[in-house]
py3Dmol code that shows the C-alpha trace and the ligand (Angstrom):
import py3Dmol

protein = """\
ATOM      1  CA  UNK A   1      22.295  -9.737  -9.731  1.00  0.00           C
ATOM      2  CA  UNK A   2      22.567  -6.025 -10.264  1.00  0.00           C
ATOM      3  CA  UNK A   3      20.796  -3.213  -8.653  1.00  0.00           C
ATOM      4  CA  UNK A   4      18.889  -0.357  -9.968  1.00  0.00           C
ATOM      5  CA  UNK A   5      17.562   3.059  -8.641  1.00  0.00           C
ATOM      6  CA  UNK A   6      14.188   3.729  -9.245  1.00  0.00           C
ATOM      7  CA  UNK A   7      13.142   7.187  -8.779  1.00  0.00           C
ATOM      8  CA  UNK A   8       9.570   8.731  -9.347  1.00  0.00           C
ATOM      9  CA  UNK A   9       8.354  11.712  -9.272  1.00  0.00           C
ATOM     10  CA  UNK A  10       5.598  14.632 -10.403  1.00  0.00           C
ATOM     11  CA  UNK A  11       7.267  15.418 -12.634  1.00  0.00           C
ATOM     12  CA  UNK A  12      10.770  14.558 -12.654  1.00  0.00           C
ATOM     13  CA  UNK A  13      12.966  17.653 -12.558  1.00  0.00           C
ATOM     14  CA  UNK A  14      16.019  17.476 -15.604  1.00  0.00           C
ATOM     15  CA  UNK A  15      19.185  16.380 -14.884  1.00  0.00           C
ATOM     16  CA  UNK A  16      18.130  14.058 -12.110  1.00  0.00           C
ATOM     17  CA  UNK A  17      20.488  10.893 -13.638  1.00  0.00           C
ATOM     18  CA  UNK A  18      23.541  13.011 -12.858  1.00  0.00           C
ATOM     19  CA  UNK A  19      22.489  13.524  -9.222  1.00  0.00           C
ATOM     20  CA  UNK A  20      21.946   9.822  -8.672  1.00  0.00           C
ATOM     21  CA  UNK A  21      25.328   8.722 -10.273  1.00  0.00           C
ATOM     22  CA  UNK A  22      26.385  11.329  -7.997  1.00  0.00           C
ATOM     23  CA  UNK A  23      25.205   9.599  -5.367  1.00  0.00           C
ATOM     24  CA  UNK A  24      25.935   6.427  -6.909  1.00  0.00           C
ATOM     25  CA  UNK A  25      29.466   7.581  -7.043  1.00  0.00           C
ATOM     26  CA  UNK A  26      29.729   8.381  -3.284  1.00  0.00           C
ATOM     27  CA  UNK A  27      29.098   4.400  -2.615  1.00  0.00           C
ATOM     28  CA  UNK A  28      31.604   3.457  -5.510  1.00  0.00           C
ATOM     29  CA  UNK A  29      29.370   2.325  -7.749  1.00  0.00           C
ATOM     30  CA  UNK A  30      28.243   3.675 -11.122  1.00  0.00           C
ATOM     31  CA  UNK A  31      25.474   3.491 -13.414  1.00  0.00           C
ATOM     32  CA  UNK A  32      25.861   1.671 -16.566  1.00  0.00           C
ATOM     33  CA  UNK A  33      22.162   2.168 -18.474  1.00  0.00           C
ATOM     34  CA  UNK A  34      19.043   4.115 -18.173  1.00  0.00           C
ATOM     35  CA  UNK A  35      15.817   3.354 -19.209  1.00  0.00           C
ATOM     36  CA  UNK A  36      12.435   5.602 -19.068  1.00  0.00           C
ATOM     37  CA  UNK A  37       9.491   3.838 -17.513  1.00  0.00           C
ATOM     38  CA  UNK A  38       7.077   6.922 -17.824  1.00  0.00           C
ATOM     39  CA  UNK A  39       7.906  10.059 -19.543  1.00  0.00           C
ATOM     40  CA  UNK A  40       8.996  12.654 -17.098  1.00  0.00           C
ATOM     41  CA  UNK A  41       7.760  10.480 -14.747  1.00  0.00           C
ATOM     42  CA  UNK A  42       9.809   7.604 -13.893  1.00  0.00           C
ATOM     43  CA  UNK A  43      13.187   6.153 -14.547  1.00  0.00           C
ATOM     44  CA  UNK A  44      15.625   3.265 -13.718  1.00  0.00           C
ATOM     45  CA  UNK A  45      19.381   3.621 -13.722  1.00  0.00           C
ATOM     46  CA  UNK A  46      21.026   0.138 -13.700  1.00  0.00           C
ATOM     47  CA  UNK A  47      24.321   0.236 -11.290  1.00  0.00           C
ATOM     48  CA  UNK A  48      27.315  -1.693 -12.022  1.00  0.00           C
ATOM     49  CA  UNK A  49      27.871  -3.571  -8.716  1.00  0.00           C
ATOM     50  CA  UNK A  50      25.609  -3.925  -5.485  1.00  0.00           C
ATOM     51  CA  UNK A  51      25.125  -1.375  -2.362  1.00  0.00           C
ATOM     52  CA  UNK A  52      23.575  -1.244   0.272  1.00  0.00           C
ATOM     53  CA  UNK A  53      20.575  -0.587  -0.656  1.00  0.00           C
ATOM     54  CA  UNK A  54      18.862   1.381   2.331  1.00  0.00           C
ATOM     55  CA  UNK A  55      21.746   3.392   2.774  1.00  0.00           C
ATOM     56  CA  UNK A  56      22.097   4.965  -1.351  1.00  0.00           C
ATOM     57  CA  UNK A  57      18.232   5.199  -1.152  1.00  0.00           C
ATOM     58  CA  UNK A  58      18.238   7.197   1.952  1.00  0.00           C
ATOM     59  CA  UNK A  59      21.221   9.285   0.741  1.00  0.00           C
ATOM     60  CA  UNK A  60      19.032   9.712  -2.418  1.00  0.00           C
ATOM     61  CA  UNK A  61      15.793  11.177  -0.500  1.00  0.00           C
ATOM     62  CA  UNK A  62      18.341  13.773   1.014  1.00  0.00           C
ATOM     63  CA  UNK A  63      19.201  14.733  -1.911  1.00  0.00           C
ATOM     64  CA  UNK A  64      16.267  14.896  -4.175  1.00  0.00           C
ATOM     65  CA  UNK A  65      13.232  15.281  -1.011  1.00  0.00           C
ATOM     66  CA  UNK A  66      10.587  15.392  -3.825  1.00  0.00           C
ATOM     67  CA  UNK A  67      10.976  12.236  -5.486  1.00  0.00           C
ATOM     68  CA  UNK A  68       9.675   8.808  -4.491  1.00  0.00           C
ATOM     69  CA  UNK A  69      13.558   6.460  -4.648  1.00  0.00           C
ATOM     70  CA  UNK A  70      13.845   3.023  -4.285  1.00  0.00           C
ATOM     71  CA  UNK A  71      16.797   0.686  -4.582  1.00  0.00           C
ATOM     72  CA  UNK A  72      15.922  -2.776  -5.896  1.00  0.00           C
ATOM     73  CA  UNK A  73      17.489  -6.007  -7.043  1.00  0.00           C
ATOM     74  CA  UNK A  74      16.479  -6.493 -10.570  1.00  0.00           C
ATOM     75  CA  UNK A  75      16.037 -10.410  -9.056  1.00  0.00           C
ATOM     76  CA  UNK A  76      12.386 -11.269  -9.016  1.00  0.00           C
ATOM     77  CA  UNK A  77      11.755  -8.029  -9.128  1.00  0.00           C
ATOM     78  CA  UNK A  78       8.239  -8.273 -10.755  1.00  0.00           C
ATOM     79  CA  UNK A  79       5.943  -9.596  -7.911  1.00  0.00           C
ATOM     80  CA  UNK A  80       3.351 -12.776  -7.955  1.00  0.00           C
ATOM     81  CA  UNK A  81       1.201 -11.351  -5.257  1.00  0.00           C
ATOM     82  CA  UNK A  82       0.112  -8.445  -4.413  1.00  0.00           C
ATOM     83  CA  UNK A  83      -1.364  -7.944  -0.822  1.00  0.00           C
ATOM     84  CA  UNK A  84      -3.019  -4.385  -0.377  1.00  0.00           C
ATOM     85  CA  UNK A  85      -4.841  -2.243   2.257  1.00  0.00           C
ATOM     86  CA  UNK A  86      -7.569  -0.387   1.998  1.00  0.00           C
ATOM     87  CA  UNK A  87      -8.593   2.705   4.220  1.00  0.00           C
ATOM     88  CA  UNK A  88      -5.905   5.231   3.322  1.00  0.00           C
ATOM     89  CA  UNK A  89      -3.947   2.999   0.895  1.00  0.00           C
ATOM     90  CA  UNK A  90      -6.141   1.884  -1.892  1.00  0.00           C
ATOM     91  CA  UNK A  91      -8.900   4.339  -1.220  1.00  0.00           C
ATOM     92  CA  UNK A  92      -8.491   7.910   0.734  1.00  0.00           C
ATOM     93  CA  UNK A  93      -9.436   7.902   3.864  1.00  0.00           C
ATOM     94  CA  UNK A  94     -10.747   6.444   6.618  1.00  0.00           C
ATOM     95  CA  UNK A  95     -14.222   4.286   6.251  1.00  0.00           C
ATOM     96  CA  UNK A  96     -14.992   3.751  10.037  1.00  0.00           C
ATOM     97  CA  UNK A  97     -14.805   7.664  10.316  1.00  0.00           C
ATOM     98  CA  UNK A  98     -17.256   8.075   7.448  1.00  0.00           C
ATOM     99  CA  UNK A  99     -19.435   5.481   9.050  1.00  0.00           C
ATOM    100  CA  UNK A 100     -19.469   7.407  12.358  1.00  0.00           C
ATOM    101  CA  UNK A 101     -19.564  10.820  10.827  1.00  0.00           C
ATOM    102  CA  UNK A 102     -23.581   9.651  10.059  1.00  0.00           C
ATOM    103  CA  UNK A 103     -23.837   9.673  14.056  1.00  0.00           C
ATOM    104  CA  UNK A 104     -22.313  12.743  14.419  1.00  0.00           C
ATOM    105  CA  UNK A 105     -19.397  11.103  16.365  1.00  0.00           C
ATOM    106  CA  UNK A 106     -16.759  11.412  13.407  1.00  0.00           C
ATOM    107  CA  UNK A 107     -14.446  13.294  15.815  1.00  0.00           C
ATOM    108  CA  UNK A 108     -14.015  10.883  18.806  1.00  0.00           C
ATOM    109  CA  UNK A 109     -14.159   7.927  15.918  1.00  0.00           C
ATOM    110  CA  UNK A 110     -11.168   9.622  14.381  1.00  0.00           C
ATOM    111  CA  UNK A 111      -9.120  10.381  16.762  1.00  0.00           C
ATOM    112  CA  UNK A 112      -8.862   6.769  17.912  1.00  0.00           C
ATOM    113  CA  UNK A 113      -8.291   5.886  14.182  1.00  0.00           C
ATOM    114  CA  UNK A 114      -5.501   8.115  14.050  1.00  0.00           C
ATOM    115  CA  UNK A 115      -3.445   6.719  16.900  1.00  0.00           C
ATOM    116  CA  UNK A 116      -4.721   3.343  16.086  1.00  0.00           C
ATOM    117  CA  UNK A 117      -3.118   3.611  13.053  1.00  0.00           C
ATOM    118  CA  UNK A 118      -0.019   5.165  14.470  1.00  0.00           C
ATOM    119  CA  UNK A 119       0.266   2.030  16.602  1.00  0.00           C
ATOM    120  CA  UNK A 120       0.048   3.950  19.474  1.00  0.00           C
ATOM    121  CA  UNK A 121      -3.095   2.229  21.405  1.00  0.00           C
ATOM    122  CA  UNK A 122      -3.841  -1.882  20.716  1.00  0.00           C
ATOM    123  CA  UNK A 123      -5.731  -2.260  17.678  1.00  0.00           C
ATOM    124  CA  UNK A 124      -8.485  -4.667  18.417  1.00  0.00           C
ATOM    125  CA  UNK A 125      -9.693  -2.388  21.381  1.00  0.00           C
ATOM    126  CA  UNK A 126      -9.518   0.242  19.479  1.00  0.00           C
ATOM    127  CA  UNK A 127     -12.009  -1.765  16.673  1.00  0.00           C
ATOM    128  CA  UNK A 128     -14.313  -2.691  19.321  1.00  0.00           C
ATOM    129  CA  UNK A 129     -14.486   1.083  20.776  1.00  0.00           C
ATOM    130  CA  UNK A 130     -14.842   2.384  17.634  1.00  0.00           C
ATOM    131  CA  UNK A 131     -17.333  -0.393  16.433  1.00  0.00           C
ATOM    132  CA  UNK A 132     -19.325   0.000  19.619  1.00  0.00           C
ATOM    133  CA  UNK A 133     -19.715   4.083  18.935  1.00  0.00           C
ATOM    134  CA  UNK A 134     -21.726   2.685  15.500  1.00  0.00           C
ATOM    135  CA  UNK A 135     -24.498   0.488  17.356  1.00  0.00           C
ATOM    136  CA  UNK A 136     -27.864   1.488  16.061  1.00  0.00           C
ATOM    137  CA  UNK A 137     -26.758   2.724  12.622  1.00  0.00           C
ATOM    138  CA  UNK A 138     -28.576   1.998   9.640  1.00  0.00           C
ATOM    139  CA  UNK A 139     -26.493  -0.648   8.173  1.00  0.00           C
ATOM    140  CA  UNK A 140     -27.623   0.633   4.303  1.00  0.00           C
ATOM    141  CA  UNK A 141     -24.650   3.413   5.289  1.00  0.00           C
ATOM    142  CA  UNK A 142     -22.155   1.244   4.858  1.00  0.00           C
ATOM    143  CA  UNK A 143     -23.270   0.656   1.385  1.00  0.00           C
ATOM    144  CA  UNK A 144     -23.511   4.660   0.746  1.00  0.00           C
ATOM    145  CA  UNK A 145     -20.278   5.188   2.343  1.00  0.00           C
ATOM    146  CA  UNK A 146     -18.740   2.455   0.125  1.00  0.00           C
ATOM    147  CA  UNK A 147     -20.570   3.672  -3.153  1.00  0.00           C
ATOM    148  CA  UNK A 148     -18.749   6.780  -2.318  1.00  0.00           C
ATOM    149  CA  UNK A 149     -15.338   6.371  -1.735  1.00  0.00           C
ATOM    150  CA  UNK A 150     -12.267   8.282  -3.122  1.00  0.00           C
ATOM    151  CA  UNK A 151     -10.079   5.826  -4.822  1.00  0.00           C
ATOM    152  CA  UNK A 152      -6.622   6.858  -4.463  1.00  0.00           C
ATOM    153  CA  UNK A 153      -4.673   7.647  -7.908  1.00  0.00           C
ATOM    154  CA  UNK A 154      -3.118   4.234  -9.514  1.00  0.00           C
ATOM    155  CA  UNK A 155      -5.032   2.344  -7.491  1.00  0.00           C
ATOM    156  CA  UNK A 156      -6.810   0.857 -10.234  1.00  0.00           C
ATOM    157  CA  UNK A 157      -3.474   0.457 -12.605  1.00  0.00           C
ATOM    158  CA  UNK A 158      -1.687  -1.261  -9.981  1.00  0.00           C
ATOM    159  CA  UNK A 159      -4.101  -4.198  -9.341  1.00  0.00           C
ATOM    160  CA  UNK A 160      -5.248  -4.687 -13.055  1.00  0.00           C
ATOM    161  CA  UNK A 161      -1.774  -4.561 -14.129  1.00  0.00           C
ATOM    162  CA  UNK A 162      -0.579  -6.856 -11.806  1.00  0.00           C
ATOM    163  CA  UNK A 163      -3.647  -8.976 -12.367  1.00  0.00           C
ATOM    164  CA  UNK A 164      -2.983  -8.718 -15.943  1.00  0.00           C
ATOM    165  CA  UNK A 165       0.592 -10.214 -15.853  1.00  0.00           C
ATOM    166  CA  UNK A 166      -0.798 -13.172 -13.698  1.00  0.00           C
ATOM    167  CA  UNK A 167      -0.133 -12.040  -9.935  1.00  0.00           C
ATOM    168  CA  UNK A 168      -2.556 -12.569  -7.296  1.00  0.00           C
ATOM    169  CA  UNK A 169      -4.137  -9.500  -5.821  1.00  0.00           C
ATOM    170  CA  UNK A 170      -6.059  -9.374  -2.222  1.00  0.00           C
ATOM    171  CA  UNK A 171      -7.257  -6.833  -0.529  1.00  0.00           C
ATOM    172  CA  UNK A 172      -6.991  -7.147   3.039  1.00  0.00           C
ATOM    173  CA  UNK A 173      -8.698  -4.609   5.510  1.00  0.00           C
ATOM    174  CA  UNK A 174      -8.911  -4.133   9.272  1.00  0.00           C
ATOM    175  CA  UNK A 175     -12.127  -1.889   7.624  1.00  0.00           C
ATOM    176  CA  UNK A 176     -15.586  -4.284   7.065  1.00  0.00           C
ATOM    177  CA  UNK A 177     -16.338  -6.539   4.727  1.00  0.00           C
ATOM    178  CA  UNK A 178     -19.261  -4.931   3.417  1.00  0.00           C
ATOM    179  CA  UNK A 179     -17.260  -2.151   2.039  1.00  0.00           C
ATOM    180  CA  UNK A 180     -14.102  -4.453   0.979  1.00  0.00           C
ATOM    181  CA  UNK A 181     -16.420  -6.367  -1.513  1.00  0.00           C
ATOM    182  CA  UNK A 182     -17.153  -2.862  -3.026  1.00  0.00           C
ATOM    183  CA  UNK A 183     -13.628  -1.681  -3.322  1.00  0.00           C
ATOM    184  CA  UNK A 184     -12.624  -5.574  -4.451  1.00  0.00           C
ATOM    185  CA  UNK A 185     -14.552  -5.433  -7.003  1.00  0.00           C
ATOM    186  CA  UNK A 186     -13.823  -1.708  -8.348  1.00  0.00           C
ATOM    187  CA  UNK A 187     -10.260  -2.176  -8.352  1.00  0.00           C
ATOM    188  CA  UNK A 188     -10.162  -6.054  -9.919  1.00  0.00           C
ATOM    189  CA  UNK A 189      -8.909  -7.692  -6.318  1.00  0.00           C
ATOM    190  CA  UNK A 190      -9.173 -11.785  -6.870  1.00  0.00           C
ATOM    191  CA  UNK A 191     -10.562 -11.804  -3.342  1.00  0.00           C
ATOM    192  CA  UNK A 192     -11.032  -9.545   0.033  1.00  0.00           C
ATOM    193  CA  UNK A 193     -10.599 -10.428   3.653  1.00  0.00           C
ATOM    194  CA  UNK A 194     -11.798  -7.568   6.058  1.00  0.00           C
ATOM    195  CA  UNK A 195     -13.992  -7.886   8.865  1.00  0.00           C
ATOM    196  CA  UNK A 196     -17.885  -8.311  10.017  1.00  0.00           C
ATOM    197  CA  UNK A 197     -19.928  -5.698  11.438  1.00  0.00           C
ATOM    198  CA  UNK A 198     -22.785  -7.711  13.100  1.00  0.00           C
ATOM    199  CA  UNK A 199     -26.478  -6.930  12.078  1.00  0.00           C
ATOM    200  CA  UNK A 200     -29.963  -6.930  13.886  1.00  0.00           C
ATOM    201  CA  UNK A 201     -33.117  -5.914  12.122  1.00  0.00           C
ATOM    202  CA  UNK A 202     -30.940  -3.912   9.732  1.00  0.00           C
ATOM    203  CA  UNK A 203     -29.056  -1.742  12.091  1.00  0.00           C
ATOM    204  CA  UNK A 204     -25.262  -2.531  13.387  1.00  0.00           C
ATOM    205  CA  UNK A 205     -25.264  -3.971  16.886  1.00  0.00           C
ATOM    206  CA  UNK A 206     -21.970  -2.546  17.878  1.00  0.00           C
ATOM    207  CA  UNK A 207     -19.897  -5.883  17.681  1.00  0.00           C
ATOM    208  CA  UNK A 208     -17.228  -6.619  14.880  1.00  0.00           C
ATOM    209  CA  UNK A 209     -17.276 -10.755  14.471  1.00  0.00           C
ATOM    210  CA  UNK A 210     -14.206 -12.425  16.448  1.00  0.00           C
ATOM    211  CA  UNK A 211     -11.541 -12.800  15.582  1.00  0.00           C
ATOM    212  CA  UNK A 212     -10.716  -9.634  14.204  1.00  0.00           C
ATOM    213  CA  UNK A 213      -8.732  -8.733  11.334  1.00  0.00           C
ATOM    214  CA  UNK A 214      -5.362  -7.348  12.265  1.00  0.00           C
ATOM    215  CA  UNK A 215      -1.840  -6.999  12.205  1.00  0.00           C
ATOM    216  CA  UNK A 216      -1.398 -10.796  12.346  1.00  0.00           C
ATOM    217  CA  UNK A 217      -4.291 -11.777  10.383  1.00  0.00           C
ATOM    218  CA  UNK A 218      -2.700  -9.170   7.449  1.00  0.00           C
ATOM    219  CA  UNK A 219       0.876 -11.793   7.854  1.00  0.00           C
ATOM    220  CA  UNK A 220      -1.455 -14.764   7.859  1.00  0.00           C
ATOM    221  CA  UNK A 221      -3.253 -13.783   4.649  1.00  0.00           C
ATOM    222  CA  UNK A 222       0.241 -13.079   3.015  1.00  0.00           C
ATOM    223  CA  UNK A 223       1.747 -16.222   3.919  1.00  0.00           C
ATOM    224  CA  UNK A 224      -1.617 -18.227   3.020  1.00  0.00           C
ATOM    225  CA  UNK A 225      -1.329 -16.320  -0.553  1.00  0.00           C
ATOM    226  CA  UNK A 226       2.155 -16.777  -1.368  1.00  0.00           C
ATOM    227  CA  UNK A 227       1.228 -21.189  -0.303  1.00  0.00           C
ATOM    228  CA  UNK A 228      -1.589 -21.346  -2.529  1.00  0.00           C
ATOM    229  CA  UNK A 229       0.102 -19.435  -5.658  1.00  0.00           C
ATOM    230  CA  UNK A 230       3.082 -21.442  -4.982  1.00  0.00           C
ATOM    231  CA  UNK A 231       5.202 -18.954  -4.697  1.00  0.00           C
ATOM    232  CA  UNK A 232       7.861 -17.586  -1.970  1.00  0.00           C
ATOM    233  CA  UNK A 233       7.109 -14.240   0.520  1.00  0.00           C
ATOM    234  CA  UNK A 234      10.425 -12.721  -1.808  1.00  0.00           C
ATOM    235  CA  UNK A 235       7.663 -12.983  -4.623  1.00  0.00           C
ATOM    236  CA  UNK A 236       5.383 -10.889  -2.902  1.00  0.00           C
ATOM    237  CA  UNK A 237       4.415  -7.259  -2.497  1.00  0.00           C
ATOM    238  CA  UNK A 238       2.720  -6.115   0.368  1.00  0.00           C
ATOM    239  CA  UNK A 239       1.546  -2.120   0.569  1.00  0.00           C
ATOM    240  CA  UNK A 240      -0.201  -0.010   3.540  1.00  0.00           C
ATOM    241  CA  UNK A 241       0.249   2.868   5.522  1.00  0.00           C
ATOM    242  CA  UNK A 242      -0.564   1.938   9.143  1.00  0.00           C
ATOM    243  CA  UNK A 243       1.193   0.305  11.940  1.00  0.00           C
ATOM    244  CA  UNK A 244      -1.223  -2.895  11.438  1.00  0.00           C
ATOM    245  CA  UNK A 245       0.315  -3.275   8.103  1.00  0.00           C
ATOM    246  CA  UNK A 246       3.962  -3.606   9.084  1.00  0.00           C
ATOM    247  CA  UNK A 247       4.402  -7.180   9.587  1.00  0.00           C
ATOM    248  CA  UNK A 248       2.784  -7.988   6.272  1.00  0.00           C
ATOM    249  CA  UNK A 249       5.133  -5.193   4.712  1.00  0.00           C
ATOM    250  CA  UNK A 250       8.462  -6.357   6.544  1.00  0.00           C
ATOM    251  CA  UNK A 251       8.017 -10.001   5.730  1.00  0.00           C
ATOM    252  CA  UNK A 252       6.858  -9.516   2.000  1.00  0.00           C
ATOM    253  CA  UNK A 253      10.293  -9.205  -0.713  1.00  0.00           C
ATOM    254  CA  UNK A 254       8.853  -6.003  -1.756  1.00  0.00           C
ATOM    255  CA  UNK A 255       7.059  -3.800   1.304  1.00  0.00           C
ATOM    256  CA  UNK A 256       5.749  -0.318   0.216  1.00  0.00           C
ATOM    257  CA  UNK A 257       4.743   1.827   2.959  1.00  0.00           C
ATOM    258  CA  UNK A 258       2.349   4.310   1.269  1.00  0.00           C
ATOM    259  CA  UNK A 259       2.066   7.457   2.317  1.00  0.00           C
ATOM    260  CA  UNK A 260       2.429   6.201   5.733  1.00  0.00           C
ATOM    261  CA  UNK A 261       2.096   6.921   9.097  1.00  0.00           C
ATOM    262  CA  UNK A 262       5.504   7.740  11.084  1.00  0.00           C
ATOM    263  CA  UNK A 263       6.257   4.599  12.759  1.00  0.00           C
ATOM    264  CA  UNK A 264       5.922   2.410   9.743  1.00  0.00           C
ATOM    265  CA  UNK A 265       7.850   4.832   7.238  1.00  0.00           C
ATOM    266  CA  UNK A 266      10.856   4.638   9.624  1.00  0.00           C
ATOM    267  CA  UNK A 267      10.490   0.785   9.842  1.00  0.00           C
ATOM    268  CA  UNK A 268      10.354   0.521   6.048  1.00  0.00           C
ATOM    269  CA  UNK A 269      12.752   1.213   3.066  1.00  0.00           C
ATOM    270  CA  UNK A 270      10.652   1.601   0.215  1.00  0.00           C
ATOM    271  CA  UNK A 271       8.259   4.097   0.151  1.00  0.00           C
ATOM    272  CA  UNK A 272       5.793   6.150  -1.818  1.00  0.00           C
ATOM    273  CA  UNK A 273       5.648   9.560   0.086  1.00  0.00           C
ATOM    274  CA  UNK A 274       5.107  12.047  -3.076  1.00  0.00           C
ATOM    275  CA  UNK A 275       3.441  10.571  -5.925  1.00  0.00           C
ATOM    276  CA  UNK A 276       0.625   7.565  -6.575  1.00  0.00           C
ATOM    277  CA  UNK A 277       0.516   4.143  -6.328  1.00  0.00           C
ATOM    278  CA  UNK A 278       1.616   3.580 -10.088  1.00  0.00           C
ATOM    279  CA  UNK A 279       5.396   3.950  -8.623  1.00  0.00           C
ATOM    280  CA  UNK A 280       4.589   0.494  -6.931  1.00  0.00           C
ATOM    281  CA  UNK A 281       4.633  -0.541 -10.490  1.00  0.00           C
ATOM    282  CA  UNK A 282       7.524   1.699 -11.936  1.00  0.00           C
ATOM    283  CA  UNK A 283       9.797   0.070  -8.684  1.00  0.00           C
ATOM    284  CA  UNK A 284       8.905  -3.330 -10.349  1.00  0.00           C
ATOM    285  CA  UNK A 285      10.538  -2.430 -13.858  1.00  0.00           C
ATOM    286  CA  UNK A 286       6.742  -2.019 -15.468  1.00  0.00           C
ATOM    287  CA  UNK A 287       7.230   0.655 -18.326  1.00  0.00           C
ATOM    288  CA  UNK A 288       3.936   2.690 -19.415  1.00  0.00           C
ATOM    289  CA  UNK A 289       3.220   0.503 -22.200  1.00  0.00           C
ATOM    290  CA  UNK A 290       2.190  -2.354 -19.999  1.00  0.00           C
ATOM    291  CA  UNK A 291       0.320  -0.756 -17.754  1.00  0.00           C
ATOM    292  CA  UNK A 292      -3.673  -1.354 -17.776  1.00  0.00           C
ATOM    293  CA  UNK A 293      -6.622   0.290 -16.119  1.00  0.00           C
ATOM    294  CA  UNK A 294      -8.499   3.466 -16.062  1.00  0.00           C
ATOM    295  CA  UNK A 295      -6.902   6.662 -14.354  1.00  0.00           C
ATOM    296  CA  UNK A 296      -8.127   5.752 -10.932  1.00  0.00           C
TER     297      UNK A 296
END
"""
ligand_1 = """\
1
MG
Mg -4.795 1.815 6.067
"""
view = py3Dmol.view(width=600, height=400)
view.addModel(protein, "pdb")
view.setStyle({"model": 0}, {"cartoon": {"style": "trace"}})
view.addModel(ligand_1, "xyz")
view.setStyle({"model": 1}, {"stick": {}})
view.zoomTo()
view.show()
C-alpha cells in the first residue's frame, strides 16, 4: 500500500510540493501524484514506495516548521471511530478552571490542571484536589460554564463529517458529565463518557463519583467502541492533547495529538500543532467537498 504526505497549513506557502519531493528524495522515494484537499489549504502527494514514516515526517517539520505534516498509509486510512477529548481539544480551554474561577480559586485550580495535564502529578488526585476546591458551588455554574464554551475551530466539521460517512464519534472527558452532554450534543457526538460531580441541595459536595475517568478509562472506551462497531483499533482515531490521552492515542491506527502538551507531542507522530482540527480530516484523504458542518 503506498504512502502519502499530508501537509496543512494557514495558508500553504507556493512551491511547497517541491520541498516535500525534496525531502521525499532524501529517503529515495518520489512522489508520483498530487491532489488538493482544500485550496491553499491542504494537499496530499502520493509517494512511489514506503518510508519510514516518522522519520520523512519529522524531516518535513524541519523543514517547513509552519505546516501541520503527516505521513500516512493510504490503507484504511478513513477512520470508523472517532474517540475525542474535550477540555483543550474539542473546546478551548480548561472547564474545571472556569468552574473554580466562580470561587475565586481559578489560579491554584489551574495550576494543578496544567501539570496534571503535563502528566507530571497522578491524575485522579489531582481530580479529587481540584474537585474538592469546588464544594459548595452552585451546581447551575456548570450549566453557564458549559453554555459558554469556546469551541475550537473544525471541531464541529470533524465530528459531523465523520458522523456523516458512518463512523462512530464519542466524546470522552476526564471534565464532568454535565458539561460533556452540552458539548455532545453541539458537536453531533453519538454518545459522551466524562465524569460525575456529586450534588447536595443543588450545590457540588466536593466528590467526583468513583471510579474516575482517566487515562485507562479513555483506552477502555476506545477498545469498547472499536467491539461494538465491529471494527479493529487500526480503524480508529483517537485525538487529545494531555498526558491522560496518550494511551488512547498510541493504541488507536490514527493518534492525533492536538495542540498538545510536551510529553504527549514527543510520544506521538501525528500532530496538529499550527492549524484546526479540520487537518484530522485532510490526514484522512477527506477533500472540501465532503466535508459537513458549520465553521465551528
Ligand atoms: Mg484535554
Amino acid at each position: 500500500m503506498p504512502q502519502v504526505i499530508v501537509m496543512v497549513g494557514d495558508p500553504l506557502p507556493g512551491g511547497i510540493e517541491d520541498v516535500a519531493a525534496e525531502v521525499a528524495g532524501a529517503f529515495g522515494l518520489s512522489p508520483v501524484s498530487g491532489r488538493m484537499l482544500s485550496p491553499d489549504r491542504a494537499m496530499e502527494l502520493t509517494l512511489d514506495e514506503d518510508g519510514d514514516a516518522g522519520e520523512i515526517a519529522d524531516t518535513l517539520r524541519q523543514a517547513l516548521p509552519e505546516i501541520d505534516v503527516a505521513v500516512l498509509s493510504t490503507e484504511g486510512r478513513r477512520k470508523k471511530v472517532l474517540l475525542a477529548d474535550m477540555d483543550a481539544t474539542m473546546v478551548v480551554g480548561e472547564t474545571i478552571d472556569e468552574l473554580a474561577a466562580a470561587l475565586g480559586k481559578e489560579a491554584q485550580v489551574s495550576a494543578i490542571t496544567e501539570r496534571a495535564m503535563r502528566g507530571e502529578i497522578d491524575f485522579e488526585a489531582a481530580l479529587d484536589e481540584r474537585v474538592a476546591m469546588l464544594a459548595g458551588l452552585d451546581a447551575s455554574e456548570i450549566d453557564r460554564v458549559a453554555e459558554g464554551l469556546t469551541y475550537s475551530p473544525g471541531a464541529e466539521m470533524l465530528v459531523q463529517t465523520m458522523a456523516a460517512h458512518g463512523a462512530r464519534c464519542v466524546l470522552v472527558s476526564g471534565g464532568f458529565d454535565r458539561v460533556t452532554g452540552v458539548v455532545r450534543a453541539r458537536l453531533g457526538f453519538h454518545s459522551d463518557r466524562a465524569n460525575h460531580l456529586e450534588v447536595n441541595d443543588a450545590r457540588l459536595t466536593g466528590t467526583a463519583r468513583k471510579p474516575v475517568v482517566d487515562a485507562g478509562t479513555k483506552l477502555a472506551t476506545l477498545r469498547e467502541t472499536a467491539m461494538a462497531a465491529g471494527v479493529t483499533l487500526a480503524d480508529c482515531l483517537a485525538i487529545g492533547d494531555g498526558a491522560n490521552d496518550q494511551p488512547m492515542i498510541a493504541a488507536a491506527g490514527l493518534g492525533i495529538a492536538y495542540r498538545a502538551k510536551p510529553a504527549l507531542r514527543a510520544a506521538t507522530e501525528v500532530q496538529i500543532n499550527h492549524t484546526d482540527l479540520r487537518a484530522a480530516l485532510w490526514f484522512q484523504g477527506y477533500a472540501d467537498d465532503e466535508i459537513v458542518g458549520g465553521m465551528t
